[in-house]
C-alpha positions as CSV (number, residue, x, y, z in Angstrom):
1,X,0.0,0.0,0.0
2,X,1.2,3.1,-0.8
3,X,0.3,6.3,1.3
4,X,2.3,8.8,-0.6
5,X,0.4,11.6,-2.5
6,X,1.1,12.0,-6.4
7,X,3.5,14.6,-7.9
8,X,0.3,16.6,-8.9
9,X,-1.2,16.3,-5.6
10,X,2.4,17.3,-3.6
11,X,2.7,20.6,-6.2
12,X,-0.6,22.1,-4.9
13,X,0.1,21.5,-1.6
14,X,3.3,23.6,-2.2
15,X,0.9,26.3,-4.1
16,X,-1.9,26.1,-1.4
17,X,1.1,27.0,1.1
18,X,1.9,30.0,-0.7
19,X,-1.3,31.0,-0.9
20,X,-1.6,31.2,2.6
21,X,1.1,32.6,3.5
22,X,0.2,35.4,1.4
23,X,-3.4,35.9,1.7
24,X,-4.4,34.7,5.3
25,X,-3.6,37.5,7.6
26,X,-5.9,36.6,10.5
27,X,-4.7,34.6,13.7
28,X,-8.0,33.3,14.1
29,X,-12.0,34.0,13.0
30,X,-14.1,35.6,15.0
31,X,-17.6,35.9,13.9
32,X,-18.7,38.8,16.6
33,X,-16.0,41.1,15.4
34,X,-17.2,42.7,12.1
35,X,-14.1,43.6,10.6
36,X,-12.5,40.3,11.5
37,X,-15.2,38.7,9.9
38,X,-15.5,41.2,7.1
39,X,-11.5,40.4,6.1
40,X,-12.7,36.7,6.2
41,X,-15.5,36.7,4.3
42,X,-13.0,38.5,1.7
43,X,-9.9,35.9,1.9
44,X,-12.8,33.6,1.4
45,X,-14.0,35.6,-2.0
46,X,-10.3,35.0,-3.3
47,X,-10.5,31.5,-3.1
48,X,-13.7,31.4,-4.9
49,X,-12.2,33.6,-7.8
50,X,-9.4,30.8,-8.5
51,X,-11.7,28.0,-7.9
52,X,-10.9,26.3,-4.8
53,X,-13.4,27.0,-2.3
54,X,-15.8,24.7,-4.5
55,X,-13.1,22.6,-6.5
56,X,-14.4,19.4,-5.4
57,X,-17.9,20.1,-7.1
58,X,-18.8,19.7,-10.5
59,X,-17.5,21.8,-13.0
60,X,-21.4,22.4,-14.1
61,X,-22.1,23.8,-10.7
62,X,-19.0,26.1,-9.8
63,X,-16.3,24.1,-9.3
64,X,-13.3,22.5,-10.9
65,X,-14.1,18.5,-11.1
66,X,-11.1,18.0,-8.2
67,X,-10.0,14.8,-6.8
68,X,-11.4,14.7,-3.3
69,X,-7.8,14.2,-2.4
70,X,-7.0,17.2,-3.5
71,X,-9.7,19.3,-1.8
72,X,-9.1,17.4,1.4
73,X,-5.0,18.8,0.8
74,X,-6.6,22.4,0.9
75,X,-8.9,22.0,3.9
76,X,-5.5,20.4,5.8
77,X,-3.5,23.7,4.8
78,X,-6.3,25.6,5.7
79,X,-7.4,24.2,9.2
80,X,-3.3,24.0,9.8
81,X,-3.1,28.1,9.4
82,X,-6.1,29.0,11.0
83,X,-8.0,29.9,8.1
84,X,-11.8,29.2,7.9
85,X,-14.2,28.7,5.2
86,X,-17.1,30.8,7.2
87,X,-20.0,28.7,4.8
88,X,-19.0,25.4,5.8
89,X,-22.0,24.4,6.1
90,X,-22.7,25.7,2.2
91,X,-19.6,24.3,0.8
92,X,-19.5,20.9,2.3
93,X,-22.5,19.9,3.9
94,X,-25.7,20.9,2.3
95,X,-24.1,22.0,-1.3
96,X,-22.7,18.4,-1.7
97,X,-26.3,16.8,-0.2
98,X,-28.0,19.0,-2.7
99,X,-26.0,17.2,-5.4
100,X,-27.4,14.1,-3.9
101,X,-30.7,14.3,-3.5
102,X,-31.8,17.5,-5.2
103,X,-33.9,18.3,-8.6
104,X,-31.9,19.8,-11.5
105,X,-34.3,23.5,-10.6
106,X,-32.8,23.3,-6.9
107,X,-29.0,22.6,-8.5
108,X,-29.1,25.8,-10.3
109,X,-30.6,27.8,-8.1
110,X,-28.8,27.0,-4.8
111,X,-25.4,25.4,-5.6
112,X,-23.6,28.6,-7.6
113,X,-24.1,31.1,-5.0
114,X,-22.5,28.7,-2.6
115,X,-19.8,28.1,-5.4
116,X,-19.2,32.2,-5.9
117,X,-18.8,32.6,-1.9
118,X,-22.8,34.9,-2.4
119,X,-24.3,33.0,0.5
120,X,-23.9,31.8,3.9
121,X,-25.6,28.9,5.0
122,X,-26.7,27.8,8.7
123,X,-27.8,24.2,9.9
124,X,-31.4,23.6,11.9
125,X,-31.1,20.3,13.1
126,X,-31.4,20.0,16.9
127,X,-34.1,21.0,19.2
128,X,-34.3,21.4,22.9
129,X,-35.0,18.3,23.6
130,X,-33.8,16.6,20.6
131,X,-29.7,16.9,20.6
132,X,-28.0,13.3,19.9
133,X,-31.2,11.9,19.4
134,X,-32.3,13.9,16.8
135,X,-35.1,11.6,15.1
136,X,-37.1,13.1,18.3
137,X,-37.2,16.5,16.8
138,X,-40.6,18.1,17.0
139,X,-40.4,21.1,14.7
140,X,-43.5,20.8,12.8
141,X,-44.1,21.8,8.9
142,X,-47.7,21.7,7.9
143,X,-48.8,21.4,4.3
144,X,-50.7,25.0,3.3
145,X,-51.8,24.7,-0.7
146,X,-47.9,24.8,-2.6
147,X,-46.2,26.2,0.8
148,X,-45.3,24.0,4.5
149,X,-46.1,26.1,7.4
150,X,-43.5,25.8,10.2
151,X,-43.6,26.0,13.8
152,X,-41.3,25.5,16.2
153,X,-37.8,26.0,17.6
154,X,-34.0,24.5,17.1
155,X,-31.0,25.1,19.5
156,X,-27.1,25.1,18.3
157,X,-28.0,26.4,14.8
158,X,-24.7,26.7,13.5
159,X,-23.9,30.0,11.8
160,X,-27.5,31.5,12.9
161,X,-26.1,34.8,13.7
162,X,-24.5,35.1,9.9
163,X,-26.7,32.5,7.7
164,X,-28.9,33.6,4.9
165,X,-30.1,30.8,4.5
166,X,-31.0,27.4,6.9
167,X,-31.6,23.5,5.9
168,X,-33.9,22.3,8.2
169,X,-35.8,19.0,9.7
170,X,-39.1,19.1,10.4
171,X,-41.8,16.7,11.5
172,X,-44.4,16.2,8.6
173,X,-45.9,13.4,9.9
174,X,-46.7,13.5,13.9
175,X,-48.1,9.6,13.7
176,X,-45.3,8.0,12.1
177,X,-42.6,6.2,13.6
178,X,-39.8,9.1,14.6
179,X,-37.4,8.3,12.0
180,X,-39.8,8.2,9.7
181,X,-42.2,11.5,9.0
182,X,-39.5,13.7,9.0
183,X,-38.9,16.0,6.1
184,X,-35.9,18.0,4.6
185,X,-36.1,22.1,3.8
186,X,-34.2,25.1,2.7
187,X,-35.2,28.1,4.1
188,X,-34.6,31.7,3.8
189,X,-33.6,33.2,7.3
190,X,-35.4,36.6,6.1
191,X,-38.2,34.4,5.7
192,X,-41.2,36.3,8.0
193,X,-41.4,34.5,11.6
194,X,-38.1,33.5,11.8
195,X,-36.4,35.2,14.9
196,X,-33.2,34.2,16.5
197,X,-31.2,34.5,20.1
198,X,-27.4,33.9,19.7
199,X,-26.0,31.2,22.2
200,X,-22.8,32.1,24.4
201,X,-20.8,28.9,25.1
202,X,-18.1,28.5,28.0
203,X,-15.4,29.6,25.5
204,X,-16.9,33.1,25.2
205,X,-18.5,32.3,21.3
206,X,-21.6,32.9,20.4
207,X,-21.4,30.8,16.9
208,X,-24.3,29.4,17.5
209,X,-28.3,30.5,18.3
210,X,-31.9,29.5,19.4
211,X,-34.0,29.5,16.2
212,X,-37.4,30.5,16.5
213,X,-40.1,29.5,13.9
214,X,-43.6,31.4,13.8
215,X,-45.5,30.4,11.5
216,X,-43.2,30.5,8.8
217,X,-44.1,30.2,4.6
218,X,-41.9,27.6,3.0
219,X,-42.7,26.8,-0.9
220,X,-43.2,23.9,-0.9
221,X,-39.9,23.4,-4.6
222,X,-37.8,24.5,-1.1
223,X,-38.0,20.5,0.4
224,X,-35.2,18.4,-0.7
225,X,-35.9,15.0,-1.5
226,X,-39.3,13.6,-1.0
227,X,-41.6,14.2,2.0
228,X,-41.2,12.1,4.8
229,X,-37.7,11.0,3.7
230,X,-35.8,13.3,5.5
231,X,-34.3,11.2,7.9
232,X,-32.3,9.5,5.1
233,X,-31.3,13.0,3.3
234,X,-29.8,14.2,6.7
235,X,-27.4,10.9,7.3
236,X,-26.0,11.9,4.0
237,X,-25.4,15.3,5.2
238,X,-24.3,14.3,8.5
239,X,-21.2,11.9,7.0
240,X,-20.1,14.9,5.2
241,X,-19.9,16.9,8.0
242,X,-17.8,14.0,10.1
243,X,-15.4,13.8,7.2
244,X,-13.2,16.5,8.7
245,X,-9.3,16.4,8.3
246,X,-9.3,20.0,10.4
247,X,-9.1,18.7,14.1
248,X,-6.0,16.4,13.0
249,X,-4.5,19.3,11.2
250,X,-5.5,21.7,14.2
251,X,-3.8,19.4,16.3
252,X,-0.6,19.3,14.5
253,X,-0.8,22.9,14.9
254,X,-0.8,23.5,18.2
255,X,1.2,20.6,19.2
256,X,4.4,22.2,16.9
257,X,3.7,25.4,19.3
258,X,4.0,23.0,22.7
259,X,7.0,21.4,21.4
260,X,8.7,24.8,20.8
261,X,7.0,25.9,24.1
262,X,9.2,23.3,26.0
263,X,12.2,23.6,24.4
264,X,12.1,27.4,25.1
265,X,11.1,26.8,28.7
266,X,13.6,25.9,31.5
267,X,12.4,23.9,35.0
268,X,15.5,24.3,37.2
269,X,18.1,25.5,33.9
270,X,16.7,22.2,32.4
271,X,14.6,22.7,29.2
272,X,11.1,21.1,29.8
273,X,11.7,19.0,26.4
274,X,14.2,16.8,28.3
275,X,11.8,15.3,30.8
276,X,11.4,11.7,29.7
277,X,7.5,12.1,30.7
278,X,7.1,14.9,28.7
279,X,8.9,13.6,25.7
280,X,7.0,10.4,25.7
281,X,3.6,12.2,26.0
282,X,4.9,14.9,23.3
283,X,5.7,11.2,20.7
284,X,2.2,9.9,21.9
285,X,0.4,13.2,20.5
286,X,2.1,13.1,17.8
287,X,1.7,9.4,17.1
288,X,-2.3,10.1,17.0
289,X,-1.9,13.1,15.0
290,X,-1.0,10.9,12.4
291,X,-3.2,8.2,12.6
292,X,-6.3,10.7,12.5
293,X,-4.6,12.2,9.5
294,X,-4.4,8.6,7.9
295,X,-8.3,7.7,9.1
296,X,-9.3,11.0,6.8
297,X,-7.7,10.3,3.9
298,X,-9.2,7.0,4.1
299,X,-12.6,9.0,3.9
300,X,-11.3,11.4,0.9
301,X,-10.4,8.3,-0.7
302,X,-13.6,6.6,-0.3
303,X,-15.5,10.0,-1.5
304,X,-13.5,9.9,-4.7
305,X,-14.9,6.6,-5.5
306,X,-18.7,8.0,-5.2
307,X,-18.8,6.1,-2.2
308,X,-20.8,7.7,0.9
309,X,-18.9,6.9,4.0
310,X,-20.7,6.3,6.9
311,X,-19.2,4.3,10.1
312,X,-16.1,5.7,8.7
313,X,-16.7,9.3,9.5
314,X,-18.0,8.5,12.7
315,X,-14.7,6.8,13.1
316,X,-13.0,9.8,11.9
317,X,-15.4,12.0,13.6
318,X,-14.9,10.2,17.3
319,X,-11.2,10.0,17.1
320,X,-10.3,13.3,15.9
321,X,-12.3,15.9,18.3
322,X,-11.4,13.2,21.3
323,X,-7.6,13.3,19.7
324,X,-8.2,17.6,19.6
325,X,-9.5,17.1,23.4
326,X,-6.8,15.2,24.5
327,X,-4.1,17.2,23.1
328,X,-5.8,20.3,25.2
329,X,-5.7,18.6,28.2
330,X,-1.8,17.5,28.0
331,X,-1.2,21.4,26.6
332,X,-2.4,22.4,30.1
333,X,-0.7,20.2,32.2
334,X,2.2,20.9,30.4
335,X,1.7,24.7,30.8
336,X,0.5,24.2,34.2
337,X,-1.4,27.2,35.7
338,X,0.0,29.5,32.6
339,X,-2.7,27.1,30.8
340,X,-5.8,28.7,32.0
341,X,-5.0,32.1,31.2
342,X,-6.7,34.0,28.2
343,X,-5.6,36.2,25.5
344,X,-6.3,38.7,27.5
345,X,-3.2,38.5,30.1
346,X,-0.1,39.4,29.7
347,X,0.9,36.3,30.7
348,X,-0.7,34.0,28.8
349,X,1.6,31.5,27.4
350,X,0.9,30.7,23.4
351,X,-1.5,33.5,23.3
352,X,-3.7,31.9,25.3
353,X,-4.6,29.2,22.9
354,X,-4.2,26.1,25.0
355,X,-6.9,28.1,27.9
356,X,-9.6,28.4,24.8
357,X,-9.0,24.8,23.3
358,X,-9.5,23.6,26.6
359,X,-12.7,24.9,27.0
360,X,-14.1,24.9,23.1
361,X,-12.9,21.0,22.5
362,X,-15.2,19.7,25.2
363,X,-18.2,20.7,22.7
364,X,-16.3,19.0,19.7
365,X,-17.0,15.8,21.0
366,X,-20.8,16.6,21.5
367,X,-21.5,18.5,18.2
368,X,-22.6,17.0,14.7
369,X,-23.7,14.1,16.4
370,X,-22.2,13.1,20.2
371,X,-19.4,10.1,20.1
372,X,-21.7,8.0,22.1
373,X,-23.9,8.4,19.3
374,X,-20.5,8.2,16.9
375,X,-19.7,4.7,19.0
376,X,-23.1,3.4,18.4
377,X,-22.8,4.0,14.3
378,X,-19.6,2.4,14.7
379,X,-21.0,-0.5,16.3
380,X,-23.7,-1.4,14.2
381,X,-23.1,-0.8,11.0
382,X,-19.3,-1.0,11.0
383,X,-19.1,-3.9,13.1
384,X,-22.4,-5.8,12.8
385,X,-23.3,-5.7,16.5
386,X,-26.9,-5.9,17.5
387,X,-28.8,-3.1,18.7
388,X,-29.1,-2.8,22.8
């Protein structure tokens, strides 16, 4: 077996690099600060123009026709610098399910704004009481003549506070068994009745929001797929959202920075680097880091064949935020009580990096599906076990 990329492959990798290192002048995206955000959304606008933030997709549809390979090269460069692609959901979850399972009238009309960086798309999945088990949502879309009439609410919409537009569940059928009745839409966040509260999490972020639906108009050409088949729609869109090389590249990231870290920093005129526990911890990190990389490309590859992965991303899902987790936690023992310091404080080690990571990576393992849930997946229809 051989794991090396081709010569083609290794050249963009060199021309993504530069790229970068010209173009991305942001430490980091925050969504709350408009100019940050503004210089984002632009860096973001570049890539469109040469064809990258879309190269994966169909030449017909905005993109290039790219290996999956390739793309999943960028997104590693990408998550390595810090740079973010703020319609994520857009470029790799719902435009990529819209291929899938949408009519040729919903291809032209949604796909090539996401392809010329136009829109911004947020994702209305869980409820209150409907989180990891999300076939219990109870948002409810009522057929009205050609329009679905929704009521309800959804918690952790990602991208609420920025989205124009949200892909939705909603219960169309209250009597049928809950993964069934259950049907897919894409709505318009201007839509009337819509009304949204942003969510603060422990790290300080408010990237997410309650969304509030009040009687709210959808056309009834806005469903993807058929109704009642929702259910099946949204497990496509959830294994392209686990597909995610970023926390391995994050991680490499950030464990370059310890390394440095201990090598600079001296425990009794003795660099930190030379303790054999640290050392051996350090190799451990690193020694995941690359098996997560490995376990992505194995679901790039799969993607390249047309195949859908499914226990595989949860695989690379479950391991890579618990891999990003981990790598917090030895980053503050390592820093010791520098380690829960912010940015704010002068003396915050690493910027404070290691303080946020600690607190944001805890939600990592809970979002886009928890790893219980991730385990479960893995169980059953990786390894054939029986349901409990």
């Amino acid at each position: 077996m051989d794991f090396r990329f081709t010569a083609e492959e290794e050249a963009f990798r060199r021309e993504v690099r530069e790229f970068l290192k010209k173009e991305w002048t942001l430490g980091s995206v925050s969504i709350e600060d408009p100019e940050v955000f503004a210089e984002a959304r632009r860096f973001e606008k570049r890539m469109a123009d040469r064809g990258w933030r879309t190269m994966h997709w169909p030449k017909e549809y905005g993109g290039q026709g790219a290996s999956h390979m390739m793309q999943i090269i960028l997104r590693e460069e990408m998550s390595y610098v810090g740079a973010r692609i703020l319609d994520g959901q857009g470029v790799h979850m719902i435009g990529p399910c819209i291929m899938v399972h949408g009519t040729e009238e919903q291809k032209k009309r949604f796909l090539p704004p996401i392809a010329k960086c136009e829109v911004i798309w947020a994702q209305g999945f869980s409820e209150p009481n409907a989180g990891s088990d999300l076939a219990g949502l109870q948002l409810r879309a009522v057929k009205d003549g050609d329009d679905y009439i929704l009521n309800g609410q959804k918690t952790w919409t990602s991208a609420g506070t920025v989205g124009d537009w949200v892909h939705v569940l909603a219960r169309t059928d209250a009597d049928a068994p809950k993964h069934r009745g259950i049907s897919y839409f894409l709505v318009e966040m201007k839509s009337p009745g819509i009304s949204i509260m942003p969510i603060v999490n422990m790290a300080g972020m408010a990237g997410f929001t309650d969304t509030y639906f009040d009687n709210v108009r959808v056309p009834k050409d806005q469903m993807l797929g058929e109704e009642n088949r929702g259910w099946y729609i949204a497990m496509t869109t959830l294994a392209f959202e686990r597909s995610s090389i970023s926390f391995a590249a994050e991680s490499a990231r950030t464990l370059e920075e310890l390394i440095a870290w201990a090598k600079e920093t001296k425990r009794d005129g003795t660099p930190l680097v030379a303790d054999p526990l640290i050392r051996h911890k350090l190799a451990e990190m690193a020694i995941e880091i690359e098996v997560a990389r490995l376990i992505n490309y194995h679901v790039a590859w799969m993607q390249q064949r047309g195949l859908i992965p499914n226990y595989q991303a949860s695989v690379a899902k479950t391991f890579g935020t618990e891999l990003h987790q981990r790598l917090a936690n030895t980053g503050m023992q390592l820093l010791g009580l520098y380690g829960a310091l912010d940015e704010k404080s002068k003396w915050a080690q690493l910027k404070g990096k290691i303080e946020y990571l600690y607190l944001w990576t805890v939600g990592e393992t809970i979002y886009a599906g928890s790893n219980e849930i991730q385990r479960s997946i893995i169980a059953q229809r990786g390894l054939g076990l029986p349901r409990e």
